[in-house]
C-alpha positions as CSV (number, residue, x, y, z in Angstrom):
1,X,199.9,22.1,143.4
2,X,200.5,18.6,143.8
3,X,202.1,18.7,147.1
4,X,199.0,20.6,148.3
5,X,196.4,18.6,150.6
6,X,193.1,19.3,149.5
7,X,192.6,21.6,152.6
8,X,195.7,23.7,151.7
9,X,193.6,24.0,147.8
10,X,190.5,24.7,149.9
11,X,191.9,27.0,152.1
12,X,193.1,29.3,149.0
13,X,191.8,31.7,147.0
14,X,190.4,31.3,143.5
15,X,193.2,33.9,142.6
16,X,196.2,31.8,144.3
17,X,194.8,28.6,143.0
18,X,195.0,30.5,139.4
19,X,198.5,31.5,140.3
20,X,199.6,28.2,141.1
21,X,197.9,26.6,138.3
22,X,199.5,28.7,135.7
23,X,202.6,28.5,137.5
24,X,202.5,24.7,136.9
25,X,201.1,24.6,133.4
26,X,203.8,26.7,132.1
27,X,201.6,28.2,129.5
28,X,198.6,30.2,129.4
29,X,194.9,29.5,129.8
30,X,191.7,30.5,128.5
31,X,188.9,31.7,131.8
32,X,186.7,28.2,131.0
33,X,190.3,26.2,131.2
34,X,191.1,28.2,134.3
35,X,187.8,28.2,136.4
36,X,187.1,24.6,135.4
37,X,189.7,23.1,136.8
38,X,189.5,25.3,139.9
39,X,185.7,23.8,140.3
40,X,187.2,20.0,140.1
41,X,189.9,20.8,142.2
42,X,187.9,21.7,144.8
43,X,185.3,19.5,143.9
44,X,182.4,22.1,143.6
45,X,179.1,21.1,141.7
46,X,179.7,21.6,138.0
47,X,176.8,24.6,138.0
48,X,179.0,26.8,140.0
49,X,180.8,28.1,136.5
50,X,178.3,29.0,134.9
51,X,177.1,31.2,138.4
52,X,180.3,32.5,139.0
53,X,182.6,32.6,136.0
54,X,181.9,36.5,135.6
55,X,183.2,37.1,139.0
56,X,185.8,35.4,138.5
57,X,187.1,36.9,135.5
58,X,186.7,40.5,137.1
59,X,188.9,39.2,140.0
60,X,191.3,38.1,137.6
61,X,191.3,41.4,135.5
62,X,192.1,43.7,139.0
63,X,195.2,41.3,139.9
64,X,198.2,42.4,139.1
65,X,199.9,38.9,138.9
66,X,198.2,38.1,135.9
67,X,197.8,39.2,132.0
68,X,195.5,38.5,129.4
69,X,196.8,38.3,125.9
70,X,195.3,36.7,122.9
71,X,192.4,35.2,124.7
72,X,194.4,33.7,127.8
73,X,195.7,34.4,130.7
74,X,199.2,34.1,132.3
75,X,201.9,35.4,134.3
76,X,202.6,38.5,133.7
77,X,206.2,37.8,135.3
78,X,206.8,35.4,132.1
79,X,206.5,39.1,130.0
80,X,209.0,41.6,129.5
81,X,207.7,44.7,130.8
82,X,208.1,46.3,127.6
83,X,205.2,44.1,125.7
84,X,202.7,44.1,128.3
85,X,200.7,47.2,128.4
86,X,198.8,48.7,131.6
87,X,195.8,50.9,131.0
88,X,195.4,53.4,133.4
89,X,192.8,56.0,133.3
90,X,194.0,59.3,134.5
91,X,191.0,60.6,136.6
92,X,192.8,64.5,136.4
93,X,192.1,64.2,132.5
94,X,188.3,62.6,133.3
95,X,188.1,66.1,135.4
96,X,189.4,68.2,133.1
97,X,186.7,67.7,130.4
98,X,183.9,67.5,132.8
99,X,185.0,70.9,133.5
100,X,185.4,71.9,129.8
101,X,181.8,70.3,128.9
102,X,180.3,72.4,131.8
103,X,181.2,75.8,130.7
């Protein structure tokens, strides 16, 4: 991040700002630590977290490049795959009762 002009930060997603950012800090970061820092980097008004945070954090939850685990989020390449679990809803099994519940 530090060799980044300003225009490169600018010219960046939210989402590859994150990336880099946790890339750098070597650790992981609460949404507020995260989206804060993303607001002074780019040197947005201050309001803009509290108008936009919730976005945010949905952007962050469909990314694959990222976990969240006990209250923070990080790399999910810093996991073994074994200890970070996916949820994935199987839409057959959603079907399935529908179908049940109907007759």
């Amino acid at each position: 991040m530090k060799k980044l002009t300003k225009e490169d930060i600018e010219n960046l997603s939210y989402k590859d700002i994150t990336y880099l950012l946790l890339k750098e800090e070597k650790k992981g970061l609460n949404t507020l630590e995260l989206f804060t820092r993303i607001v002074d980097l780019l040197e947005l008004p201050r309001a803009i977290v509290d108008k936009k945070i919730g976005d945010y954090y949905t952007d962050l939850t469909k990314d694959k490049r990222f976990s969240f685990i006990d209250g923070k989020w990080d790399l999910r390449e810093r996991y073994p795959s074994d200890k970070v679990i996916i949820k994935v809803e199987d839409e057959d099994e959603e079907e399935e009762e529908q179908e049940e519940e109907v007759e």
